[in-house]
N, CA, C and O atoms as a printed pandas DataFrame, in Angstrom:
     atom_number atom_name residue_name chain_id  residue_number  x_coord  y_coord  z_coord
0              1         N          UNK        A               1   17.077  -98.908    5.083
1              2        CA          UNK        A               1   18.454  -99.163    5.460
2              3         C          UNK        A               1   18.453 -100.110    6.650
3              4         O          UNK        A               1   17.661 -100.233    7.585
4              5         N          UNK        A               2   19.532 -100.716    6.346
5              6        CA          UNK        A               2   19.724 -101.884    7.624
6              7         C          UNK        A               2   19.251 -101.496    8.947
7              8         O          UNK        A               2   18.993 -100.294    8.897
8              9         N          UNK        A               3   19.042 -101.925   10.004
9             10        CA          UNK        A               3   19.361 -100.891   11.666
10            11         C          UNK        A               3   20.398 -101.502   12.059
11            12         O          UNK        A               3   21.205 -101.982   11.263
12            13         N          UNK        A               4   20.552 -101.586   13.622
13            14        CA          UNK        A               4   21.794 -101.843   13.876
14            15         C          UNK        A               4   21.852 -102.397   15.163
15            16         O          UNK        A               4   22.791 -102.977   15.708
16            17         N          UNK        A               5   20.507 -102.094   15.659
17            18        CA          UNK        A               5   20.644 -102.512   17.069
18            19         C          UNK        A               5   20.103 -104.191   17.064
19            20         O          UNK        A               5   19.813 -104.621   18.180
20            21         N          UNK        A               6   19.995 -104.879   16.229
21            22        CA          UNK        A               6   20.373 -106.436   16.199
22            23         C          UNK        A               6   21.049 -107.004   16.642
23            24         O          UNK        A               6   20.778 -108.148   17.007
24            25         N          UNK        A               7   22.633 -106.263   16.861
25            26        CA          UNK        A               7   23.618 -107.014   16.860
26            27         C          UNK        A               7   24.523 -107.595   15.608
27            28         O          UNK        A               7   25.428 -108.368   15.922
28            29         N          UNK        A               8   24.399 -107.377   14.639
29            30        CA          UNK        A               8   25.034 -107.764   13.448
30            31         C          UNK        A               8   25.469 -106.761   12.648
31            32         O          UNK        A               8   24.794 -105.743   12.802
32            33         N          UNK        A               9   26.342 -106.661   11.849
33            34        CA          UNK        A               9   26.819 -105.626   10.987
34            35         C          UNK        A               9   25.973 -105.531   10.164
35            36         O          UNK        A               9   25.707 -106.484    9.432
36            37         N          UNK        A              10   25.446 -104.550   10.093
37            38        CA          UNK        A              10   24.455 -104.117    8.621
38            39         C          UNK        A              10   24.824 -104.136    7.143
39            40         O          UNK        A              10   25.694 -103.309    6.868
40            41         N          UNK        A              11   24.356 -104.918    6.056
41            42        CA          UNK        A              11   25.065 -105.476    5.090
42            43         C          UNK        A              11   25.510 -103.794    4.065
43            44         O          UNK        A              11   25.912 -103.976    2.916
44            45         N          UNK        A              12   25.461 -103.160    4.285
45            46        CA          UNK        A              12   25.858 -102.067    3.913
46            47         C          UNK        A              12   27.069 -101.398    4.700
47            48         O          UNK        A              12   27.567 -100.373    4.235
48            49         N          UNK        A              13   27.400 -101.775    5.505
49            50        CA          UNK        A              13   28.650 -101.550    6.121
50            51         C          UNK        A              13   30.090 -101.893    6.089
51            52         O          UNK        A              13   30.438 -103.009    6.475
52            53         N          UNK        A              14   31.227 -100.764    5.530
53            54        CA          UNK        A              14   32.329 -101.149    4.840
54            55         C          UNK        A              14   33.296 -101.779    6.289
55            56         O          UNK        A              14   32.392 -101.847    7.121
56            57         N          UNK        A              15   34.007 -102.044    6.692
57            58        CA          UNK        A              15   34.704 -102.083    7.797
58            59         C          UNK        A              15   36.182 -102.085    7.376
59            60         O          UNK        A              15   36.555 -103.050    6.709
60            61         N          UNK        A              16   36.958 -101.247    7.644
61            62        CA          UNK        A              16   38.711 -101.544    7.194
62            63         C          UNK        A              16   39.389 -101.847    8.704
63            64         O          UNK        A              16   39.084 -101.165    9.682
64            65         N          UNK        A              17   40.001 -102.557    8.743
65            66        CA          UNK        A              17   40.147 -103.204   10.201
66            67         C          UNK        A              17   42.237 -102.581    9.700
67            68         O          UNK        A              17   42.855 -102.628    8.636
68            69         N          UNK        A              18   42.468 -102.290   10.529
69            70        CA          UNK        A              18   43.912 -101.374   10.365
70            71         C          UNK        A              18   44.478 -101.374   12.156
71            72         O          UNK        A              18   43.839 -101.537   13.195
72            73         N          UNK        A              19   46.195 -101.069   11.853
73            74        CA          UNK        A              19   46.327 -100.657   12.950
74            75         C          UNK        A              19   46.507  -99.074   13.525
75            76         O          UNK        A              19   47.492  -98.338   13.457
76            77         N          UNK        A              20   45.536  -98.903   13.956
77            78        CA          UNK        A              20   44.784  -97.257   15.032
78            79         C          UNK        A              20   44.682  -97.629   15.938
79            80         O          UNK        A              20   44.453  -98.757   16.374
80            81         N          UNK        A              21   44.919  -96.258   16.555
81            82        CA          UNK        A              21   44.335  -96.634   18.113
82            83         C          UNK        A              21   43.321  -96.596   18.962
83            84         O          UNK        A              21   43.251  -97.043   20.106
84            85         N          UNK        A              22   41.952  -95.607   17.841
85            86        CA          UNK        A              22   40.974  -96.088   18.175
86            87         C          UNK        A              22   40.000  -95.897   17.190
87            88         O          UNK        A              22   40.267  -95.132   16.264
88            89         N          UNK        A              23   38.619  -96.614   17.241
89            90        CA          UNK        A              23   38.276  -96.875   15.735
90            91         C          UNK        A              23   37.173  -95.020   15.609
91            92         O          UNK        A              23   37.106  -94.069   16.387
92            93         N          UNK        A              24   36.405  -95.341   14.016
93            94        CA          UNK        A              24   36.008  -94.284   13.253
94            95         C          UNK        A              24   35.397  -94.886   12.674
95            96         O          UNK        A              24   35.592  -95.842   11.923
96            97         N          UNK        A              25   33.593  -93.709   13.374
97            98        CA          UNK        A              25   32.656  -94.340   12.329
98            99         C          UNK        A              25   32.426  -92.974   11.571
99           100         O          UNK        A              25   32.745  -91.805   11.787
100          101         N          UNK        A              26   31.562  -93.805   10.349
101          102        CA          UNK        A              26   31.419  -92.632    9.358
102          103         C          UNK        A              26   30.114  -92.713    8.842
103          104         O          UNK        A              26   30.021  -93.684    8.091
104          105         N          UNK        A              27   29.042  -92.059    8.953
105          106        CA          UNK        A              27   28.272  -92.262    7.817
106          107         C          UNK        A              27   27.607  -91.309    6.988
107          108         O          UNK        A              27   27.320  -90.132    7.206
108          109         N          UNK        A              28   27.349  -92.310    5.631
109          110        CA          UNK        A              28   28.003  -91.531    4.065
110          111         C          UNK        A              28   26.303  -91.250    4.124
111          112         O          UNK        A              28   25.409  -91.792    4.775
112          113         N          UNK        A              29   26.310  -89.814    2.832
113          114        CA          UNK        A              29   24.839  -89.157    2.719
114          115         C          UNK        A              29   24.060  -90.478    2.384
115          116         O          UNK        A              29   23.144  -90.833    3.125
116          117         N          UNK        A              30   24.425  -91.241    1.232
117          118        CA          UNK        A              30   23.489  -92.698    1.251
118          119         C          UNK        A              30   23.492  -93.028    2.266
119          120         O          UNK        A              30   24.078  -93.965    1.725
120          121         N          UNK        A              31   23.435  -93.290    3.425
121          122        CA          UNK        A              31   23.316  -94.336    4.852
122          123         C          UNK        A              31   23.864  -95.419    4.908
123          124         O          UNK        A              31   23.286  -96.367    5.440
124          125         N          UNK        A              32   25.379  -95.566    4.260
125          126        CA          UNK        A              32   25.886  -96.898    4.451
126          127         C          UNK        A              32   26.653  -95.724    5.213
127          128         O          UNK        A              32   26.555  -94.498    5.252
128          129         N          UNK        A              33   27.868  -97.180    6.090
129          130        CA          UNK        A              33   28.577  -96.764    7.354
130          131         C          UNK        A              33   29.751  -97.039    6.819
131          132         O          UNK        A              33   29.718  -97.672    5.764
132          133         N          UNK        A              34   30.921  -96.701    7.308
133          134        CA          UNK        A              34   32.355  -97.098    7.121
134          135         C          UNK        A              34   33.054  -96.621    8.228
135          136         O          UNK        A              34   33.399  -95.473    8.511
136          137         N          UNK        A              35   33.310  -98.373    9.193
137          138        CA          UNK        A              35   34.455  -97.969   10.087
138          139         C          UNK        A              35   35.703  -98.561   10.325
139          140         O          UNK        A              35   36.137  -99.659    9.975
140          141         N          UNK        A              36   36.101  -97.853   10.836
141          142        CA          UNK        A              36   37.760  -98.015   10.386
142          143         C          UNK        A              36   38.245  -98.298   11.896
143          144         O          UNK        A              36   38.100  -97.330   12.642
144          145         N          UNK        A              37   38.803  -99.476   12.482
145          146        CA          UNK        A              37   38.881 -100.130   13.680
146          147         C          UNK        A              37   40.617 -100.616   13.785
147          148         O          UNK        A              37   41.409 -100.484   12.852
148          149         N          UNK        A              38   40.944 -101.170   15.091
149          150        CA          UNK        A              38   41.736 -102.127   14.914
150          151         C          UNK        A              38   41.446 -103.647   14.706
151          152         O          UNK        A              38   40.426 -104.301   14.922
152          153         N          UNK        A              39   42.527 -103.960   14.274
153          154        CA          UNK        A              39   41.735 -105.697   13.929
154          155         C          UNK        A              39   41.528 -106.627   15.142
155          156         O          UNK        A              39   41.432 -107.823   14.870
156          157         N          UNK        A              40   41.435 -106.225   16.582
157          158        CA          UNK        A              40   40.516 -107.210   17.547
158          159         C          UNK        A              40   39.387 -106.399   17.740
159          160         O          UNK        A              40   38.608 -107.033   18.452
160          161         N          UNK        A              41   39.009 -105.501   17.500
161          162        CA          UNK        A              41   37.911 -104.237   17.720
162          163         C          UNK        A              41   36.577 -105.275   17.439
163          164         O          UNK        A              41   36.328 -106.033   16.502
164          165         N          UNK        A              42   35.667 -104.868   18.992
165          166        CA          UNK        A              42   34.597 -105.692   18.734
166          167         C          UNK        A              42   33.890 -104.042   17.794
167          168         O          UNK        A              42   33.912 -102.891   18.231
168          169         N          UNK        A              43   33.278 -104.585   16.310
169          170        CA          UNK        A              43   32.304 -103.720   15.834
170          171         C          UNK        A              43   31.373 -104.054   15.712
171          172         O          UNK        A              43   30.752 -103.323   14.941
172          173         N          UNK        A              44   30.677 -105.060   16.169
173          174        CA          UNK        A              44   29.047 -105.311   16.644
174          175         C          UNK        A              44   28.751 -104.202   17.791
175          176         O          UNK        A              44   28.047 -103.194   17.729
176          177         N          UNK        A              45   29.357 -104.612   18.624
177          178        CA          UNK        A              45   29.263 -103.871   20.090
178          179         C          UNK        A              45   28.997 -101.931   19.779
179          180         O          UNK        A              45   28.227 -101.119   20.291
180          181         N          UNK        A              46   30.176 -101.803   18.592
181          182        CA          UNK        A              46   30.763 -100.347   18.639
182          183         C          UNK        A              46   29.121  -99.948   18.069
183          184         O          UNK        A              46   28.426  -99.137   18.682
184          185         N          UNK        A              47   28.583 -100.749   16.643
185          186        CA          UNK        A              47   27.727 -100.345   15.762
186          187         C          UNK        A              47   26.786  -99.839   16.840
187          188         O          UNK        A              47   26.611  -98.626   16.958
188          189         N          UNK        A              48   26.030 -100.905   17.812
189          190        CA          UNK        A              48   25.317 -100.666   19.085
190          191         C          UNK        A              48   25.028  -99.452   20.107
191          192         O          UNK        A              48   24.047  -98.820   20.500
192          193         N          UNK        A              49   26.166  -99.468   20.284
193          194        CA          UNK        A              49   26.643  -98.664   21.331
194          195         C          UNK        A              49   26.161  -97.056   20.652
195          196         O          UNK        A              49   25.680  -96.048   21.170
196          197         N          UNK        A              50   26.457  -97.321   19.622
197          198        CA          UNK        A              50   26.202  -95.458   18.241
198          199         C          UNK        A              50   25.123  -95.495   17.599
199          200         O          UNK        A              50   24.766  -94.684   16.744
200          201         N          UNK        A              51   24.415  -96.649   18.061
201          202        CA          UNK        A              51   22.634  -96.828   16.768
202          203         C          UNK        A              51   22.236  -95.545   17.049
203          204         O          UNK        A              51   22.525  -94.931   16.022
204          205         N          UNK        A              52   21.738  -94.758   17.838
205          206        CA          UNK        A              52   20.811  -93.812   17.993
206          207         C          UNK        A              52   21.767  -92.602   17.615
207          208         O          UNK        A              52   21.037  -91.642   17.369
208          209         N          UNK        A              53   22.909  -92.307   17.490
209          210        CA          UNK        A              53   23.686  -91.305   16.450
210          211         C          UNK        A              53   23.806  -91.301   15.391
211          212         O          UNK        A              53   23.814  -90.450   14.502
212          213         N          UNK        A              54   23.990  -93.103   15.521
213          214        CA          UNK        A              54   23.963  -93.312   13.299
214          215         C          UNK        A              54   22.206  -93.062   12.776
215          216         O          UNK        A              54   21.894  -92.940   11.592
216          217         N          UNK        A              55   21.473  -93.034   13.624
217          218        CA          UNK        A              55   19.775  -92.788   13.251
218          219         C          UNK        A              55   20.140  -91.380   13.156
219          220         O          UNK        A              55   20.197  -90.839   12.052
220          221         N          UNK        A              56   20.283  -91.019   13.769
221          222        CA          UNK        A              56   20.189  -88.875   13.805
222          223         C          UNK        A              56   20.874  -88.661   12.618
223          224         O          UNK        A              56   20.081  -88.298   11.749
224          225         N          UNK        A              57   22.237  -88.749   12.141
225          226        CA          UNK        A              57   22.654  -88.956   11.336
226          227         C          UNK        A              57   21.685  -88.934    9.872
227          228         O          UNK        A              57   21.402  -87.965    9.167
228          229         N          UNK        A              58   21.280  -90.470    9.707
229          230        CA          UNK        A              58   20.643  -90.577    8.406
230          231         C          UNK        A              58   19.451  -89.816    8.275
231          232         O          UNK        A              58   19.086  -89.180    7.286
232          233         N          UNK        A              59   18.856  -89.950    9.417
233          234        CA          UNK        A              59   17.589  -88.570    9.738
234          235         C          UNK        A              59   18.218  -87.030    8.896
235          236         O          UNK        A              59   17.671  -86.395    7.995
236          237         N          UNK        A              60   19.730  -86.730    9.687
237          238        CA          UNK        A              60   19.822  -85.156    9.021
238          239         C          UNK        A              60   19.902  -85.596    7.298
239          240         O          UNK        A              60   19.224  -85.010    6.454
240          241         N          UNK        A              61   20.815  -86.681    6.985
241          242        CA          UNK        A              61   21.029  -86.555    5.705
242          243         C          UNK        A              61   19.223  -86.756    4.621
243          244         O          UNK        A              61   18.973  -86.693    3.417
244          245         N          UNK        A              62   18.642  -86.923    5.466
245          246        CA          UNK        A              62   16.987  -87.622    4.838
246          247         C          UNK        A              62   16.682  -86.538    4.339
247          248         O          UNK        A              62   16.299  -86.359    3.183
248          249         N          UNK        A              63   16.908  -85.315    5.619
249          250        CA          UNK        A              63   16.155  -83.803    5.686
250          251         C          UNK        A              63   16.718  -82.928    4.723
251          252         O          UNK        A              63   16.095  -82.319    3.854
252          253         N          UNK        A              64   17.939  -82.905    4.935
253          254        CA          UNK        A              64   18.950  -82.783    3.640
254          255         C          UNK        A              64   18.485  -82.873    2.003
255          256         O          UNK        A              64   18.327  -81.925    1.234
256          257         N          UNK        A              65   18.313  -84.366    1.718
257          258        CA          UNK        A              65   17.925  -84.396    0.929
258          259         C          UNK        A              65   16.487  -83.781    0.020
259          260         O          UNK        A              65   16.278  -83.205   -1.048
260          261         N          UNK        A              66   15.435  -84.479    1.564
261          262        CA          UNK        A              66   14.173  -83.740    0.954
262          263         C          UNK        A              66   13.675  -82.457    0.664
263          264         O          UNK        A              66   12.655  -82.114    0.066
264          265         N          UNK        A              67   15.178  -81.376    1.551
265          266        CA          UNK        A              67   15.002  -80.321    1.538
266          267         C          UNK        A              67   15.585  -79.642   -0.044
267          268         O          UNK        A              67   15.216  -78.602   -0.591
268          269         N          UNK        A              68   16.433  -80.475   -0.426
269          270        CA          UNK        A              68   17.290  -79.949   -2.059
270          271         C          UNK        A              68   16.442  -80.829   -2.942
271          272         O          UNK        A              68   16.952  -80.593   -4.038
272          273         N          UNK        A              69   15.451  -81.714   -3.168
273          274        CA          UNK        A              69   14.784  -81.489   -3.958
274          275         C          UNK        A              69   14.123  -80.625   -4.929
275          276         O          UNK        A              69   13.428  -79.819   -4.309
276          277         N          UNK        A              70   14.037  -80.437   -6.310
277          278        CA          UNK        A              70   13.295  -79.425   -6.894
278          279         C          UNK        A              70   14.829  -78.346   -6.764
279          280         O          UNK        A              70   14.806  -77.242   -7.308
280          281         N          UNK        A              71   15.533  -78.610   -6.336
281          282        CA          UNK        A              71   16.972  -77.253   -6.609
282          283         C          UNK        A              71   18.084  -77.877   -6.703
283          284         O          UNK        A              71   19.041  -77.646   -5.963
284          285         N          UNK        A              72   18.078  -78.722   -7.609
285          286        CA          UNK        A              72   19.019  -79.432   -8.280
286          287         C          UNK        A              72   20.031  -78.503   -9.359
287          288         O          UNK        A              72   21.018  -78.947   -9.945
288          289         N          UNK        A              73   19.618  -77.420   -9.423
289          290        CA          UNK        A              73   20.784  -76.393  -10.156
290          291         C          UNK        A              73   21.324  -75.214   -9.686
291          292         O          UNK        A              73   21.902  -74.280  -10.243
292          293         N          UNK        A              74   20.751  -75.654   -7.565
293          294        CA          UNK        A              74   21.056  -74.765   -6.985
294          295         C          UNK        A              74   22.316  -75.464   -5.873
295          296         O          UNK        A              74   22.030  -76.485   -5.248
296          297         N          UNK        A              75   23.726  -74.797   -5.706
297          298        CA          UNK        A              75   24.627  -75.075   -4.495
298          299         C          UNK        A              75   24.321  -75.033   -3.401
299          300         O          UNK        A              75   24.160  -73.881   -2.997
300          301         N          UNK        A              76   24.146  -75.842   -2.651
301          302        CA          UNK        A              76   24.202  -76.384   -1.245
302          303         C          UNK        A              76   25.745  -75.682   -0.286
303          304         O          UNK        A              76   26.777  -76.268   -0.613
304          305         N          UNK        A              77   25.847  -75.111    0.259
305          306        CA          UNK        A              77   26.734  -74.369    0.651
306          307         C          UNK        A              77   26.500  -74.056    2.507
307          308         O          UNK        A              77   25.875  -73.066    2.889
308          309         N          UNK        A              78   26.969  -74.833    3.258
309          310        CA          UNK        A              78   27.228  -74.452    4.565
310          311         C          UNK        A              78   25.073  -74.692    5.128
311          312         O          UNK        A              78   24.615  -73.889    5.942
312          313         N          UNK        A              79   24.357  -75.561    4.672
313          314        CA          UNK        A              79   23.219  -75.909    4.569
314          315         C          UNK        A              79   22.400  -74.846    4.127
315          316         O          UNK        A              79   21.235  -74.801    4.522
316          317         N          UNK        A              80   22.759  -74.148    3.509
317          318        CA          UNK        A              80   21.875  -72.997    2.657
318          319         C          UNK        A              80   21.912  -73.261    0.777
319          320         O          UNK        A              80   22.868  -73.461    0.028
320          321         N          UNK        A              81   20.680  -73.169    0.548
321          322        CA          UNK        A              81   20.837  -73.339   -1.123
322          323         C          UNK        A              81   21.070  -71.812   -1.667
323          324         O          UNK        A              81   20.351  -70.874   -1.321
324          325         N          UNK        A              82   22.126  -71.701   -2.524
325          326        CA          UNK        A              82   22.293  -71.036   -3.340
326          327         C          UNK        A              82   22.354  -71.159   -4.817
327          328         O          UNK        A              82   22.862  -72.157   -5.328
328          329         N          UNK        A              83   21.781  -70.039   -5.643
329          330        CA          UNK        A              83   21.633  -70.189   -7.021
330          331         C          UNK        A              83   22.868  -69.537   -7.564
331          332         O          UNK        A              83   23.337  -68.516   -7.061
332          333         N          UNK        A              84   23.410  -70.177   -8.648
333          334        CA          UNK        A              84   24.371  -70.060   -9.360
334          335         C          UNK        A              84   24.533  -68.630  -10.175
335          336         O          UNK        A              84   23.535  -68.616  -10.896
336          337         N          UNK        A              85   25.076  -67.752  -10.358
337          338        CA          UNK        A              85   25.198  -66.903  -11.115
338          339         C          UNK        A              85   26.934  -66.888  -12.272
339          340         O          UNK        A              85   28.134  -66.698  -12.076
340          341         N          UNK        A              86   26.104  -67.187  -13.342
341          342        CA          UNK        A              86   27.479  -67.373  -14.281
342          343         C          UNK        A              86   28.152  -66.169  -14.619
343          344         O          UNK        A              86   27.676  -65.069  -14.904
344          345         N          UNK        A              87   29.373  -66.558  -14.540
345          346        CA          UNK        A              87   31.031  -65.616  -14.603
346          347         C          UNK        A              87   31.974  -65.818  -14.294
347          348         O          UNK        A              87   32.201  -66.977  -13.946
348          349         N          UNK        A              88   32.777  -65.086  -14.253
349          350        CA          UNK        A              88   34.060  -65.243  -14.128
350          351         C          UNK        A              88   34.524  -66.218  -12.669
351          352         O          UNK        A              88   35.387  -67.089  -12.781
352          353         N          UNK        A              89   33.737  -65.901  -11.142
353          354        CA          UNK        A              89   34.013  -66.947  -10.713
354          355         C          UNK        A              89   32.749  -66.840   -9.729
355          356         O          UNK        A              89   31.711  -66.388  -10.212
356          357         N          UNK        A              90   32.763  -67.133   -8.710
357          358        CA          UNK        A              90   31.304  -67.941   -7.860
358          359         C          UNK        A              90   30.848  -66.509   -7.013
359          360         O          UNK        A              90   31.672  -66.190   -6.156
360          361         N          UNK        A              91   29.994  -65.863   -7.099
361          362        CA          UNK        A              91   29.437  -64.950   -6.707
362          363         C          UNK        A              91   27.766  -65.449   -5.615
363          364         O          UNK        A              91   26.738  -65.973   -6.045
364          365         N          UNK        A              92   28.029  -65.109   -4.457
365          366        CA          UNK        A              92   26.687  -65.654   -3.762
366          367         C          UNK        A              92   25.605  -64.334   -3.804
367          368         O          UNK        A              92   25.793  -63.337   -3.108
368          369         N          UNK        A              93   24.829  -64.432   -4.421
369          370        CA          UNK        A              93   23.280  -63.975   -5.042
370          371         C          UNK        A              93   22.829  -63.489   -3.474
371          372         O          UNK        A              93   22.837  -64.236   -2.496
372          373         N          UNK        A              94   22.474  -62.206   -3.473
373          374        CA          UNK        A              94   21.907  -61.488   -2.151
374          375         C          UNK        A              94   20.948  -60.732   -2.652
375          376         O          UNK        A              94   21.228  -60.274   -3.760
376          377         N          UNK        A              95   19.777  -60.399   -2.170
377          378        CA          UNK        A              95   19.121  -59.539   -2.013
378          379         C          UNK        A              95   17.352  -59.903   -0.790
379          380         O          UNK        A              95   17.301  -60.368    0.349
380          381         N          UNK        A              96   16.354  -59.489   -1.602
381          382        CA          UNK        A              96   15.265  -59.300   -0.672
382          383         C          UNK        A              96   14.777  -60.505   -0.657
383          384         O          UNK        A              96   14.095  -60.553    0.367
384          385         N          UNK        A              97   14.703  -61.981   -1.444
385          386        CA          UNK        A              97   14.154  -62.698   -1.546
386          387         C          UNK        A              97   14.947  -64.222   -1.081
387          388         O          UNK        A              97   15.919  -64.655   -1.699
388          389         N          UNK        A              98   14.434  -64.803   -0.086
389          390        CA          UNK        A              98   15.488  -65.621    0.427
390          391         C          UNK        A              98   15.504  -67.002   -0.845
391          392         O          UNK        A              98   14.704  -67.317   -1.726
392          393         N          UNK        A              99   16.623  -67.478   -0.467
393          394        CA          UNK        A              99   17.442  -68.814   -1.779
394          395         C          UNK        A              99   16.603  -69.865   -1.523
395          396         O          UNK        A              99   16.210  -70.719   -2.317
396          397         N          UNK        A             100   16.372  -69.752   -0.435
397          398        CA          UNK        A             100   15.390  -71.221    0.188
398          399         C          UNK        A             100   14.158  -72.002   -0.923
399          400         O          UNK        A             100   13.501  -72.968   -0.534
């Protein structure tokens, strides 16, 4: 993924330039960014200023991911995997053996 501390918008980065009063960054489990500014808003500066949050960030979503590997038919729920039990409606599975 792009970085950021270049100075340039990372080509994965959506920008909606609007009138707010102050801007919003976002970033999505893929590691693209989307921020939402006013339209004189320096967002070189802003991207900068947040590199080492937008890193932590894609870091948790990395861990995230590598951690739900292999439990792809299991719910992700409040960062705990849970296994599905079919019925009538969503029942969370308890006992001696952890979901992990």
């Amino acid at each position: 993924m792009n970085r950021v501390e270049d100075g340039r918008i990372p080509a994965a980065t959506t920008v909606v330039r609007k009138a707010v009063r102050s801007a919003r960054l976002q970033v999505r489990p893929d590691g693209t960014l989307r921020v939402v500014a006013p339209p004189s808003f320096d967002v070189e500066g802003f991207l900068q200023h947040n590199a080492a949050w937008i890193e932590e960030q894609r870091a948790k979503f990395d861990r995230l991911a590598a951690g739900g590997r292999g439990k792809e038919d299991h719910l992700l729920l409040h960062g705990q995997f849970y296994h599905l039990v079919p019925g009538a409606r969503f029942t969370k599975k308890t006992g001696r053996r952890p979901l992990l």
